[in-house]
N, C-alpha and C positions, 0 to 999 in steps of 0.2 A: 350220204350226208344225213345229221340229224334233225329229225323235223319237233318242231313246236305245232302242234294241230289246237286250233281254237274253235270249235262250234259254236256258233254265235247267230243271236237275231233279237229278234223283242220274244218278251213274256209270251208262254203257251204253243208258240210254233211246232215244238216238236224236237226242241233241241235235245232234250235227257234220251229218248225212244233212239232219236238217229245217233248219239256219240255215241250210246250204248253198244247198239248194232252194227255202228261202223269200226266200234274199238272192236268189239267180237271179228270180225272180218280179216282186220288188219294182223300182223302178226307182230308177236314182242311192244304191246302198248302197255304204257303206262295209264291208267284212265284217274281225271281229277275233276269234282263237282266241286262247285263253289257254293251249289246246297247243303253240302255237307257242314259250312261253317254258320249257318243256320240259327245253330245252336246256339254257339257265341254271340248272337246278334241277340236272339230274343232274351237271353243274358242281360246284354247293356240294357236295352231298353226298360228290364226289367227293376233294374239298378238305378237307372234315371228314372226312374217314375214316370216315364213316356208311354202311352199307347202304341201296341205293338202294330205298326205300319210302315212296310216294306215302301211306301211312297211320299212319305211325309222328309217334310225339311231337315230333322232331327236326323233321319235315317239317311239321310243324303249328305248331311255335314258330319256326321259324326262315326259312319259303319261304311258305306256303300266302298269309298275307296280302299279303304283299309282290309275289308272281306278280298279285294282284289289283289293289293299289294300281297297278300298271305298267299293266296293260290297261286299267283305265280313266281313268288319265291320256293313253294314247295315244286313246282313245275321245273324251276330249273336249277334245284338239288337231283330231281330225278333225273333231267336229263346229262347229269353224271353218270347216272349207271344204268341207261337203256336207248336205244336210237331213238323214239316215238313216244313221245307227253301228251298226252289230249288232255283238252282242258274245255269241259263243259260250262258254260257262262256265257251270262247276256255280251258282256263290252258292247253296248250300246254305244256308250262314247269316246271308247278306246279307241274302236276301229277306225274312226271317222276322223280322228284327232292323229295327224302325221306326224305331230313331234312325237307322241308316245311311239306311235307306229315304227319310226325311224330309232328310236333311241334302243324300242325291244329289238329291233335287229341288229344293230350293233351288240346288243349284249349276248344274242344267238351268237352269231357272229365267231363271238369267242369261246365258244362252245360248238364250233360248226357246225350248227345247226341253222336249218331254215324257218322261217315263219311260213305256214300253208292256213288259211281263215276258209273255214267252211261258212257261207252261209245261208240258212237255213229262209228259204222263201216257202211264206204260208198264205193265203190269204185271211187277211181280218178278221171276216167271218169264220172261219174255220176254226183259227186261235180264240175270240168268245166261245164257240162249242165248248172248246178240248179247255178253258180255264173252268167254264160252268161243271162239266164232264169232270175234272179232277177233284175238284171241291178245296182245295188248298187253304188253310187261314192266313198263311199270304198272299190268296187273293181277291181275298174279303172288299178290303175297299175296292179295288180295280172295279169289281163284278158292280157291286152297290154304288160307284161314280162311273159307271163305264165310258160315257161320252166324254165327261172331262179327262177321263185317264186317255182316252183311244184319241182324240185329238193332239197329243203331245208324243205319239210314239211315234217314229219314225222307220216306216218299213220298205224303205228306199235300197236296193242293194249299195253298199258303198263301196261303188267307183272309183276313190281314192284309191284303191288298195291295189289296182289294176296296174301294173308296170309290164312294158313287152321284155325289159331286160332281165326280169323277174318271174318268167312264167311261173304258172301255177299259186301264185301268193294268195290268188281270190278263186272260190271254187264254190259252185252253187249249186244248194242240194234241195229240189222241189220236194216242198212234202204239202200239199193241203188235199192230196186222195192217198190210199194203197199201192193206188197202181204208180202215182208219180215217185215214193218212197222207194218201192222195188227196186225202180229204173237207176234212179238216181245213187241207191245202194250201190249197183255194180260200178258205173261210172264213176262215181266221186270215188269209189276203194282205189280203181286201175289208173285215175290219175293222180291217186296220191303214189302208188306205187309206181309209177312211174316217173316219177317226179325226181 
């Protein structure tokens, strides 16, 4: 069957490191960044006259879903022509949200394919390091508001996602050391492959 892989968590976990290494791993993947429409984004804002902030209302009304709609329409053009789409991206409130959750699998569905959600457990502190550590200019404000930005993120694994009649739909990939990365490499590849 064909799989939908979503790598997902909040900003800085470690999501681009692990889809990268886990697309490397797997065999015949598609691999898709929703960084990559980046571009387009700091476009509009530029076009609007809006300062360029990946956390502002502007960017939340007028980009955030749409950068999403895009990635996974290119997600499931590809999974026309390969068993396995990874798709590197927050869905902070995709995943949590069961009408979208329910709806993308119906539209798998028709594609026989499954939905598998990686997600990426960091701790807090470790994600501050790795956003400091990267230097990003999207994540300028986060770093320079960090307490107002870290109190609205929610780094709860979502349980929702969890069905027995669905094994494998939720699969959790420790990454806030080396050692937990490694571990979690092998295991998360063998139960997707297994899956």
């Amino acid at each position: 069957m064909k799989k939908l892989i979503l790598v997902t968590s909040p900003p800085a976990c470690g999501k681009t490191h692990v889809s990268m290494k886990l697309a490397e791993a797997l065999n015949h993947v598609v691999y898709l960044d929703k960084d990559t429409l980046i571009c387009l984004s700091k476009q509009i804002f530029k076009v609007a006259n809006e300062p360029y902030n990946r956390s502002s209302d502007f960017f939340n009304a007028e980009i955030r879903d749409y950068e999403y709609e895009a990635i996974m329409a290119l997600a499931m053009e590809a999974l026309t022509y390969e068993d396995t789409v990874l798709i590197n991206a927050p869905f902070t409130r995709e995943v949590r949200d069961d009408e979208y959750i329910n709806n993308l699998k119906a539209e798998l569905k028709k594609k026989n394919a499954k939905l598998v959600v990686v997600w990426v457990r960091t701790d807090p502190e470790v994600c501050h390091q790795r956003m400091i550590d990267r230097a990003s200019d999207r994540d300028t404000w986060k770093l320079t508001h960090w307490y107002d930005y870290i109190k609205n993120v929610n780094f709860t694994i979502p349980t929702n996602l969890e069905n027995p009649d669905e094994p494998g739909t939720l699969i959790i990939f420790n990454n806030s050391s080396d050692e937990e990365f490694e571990q979690s490499l092998k295991e998360v590849k063998q139960k997707i492959e297994n899956e």
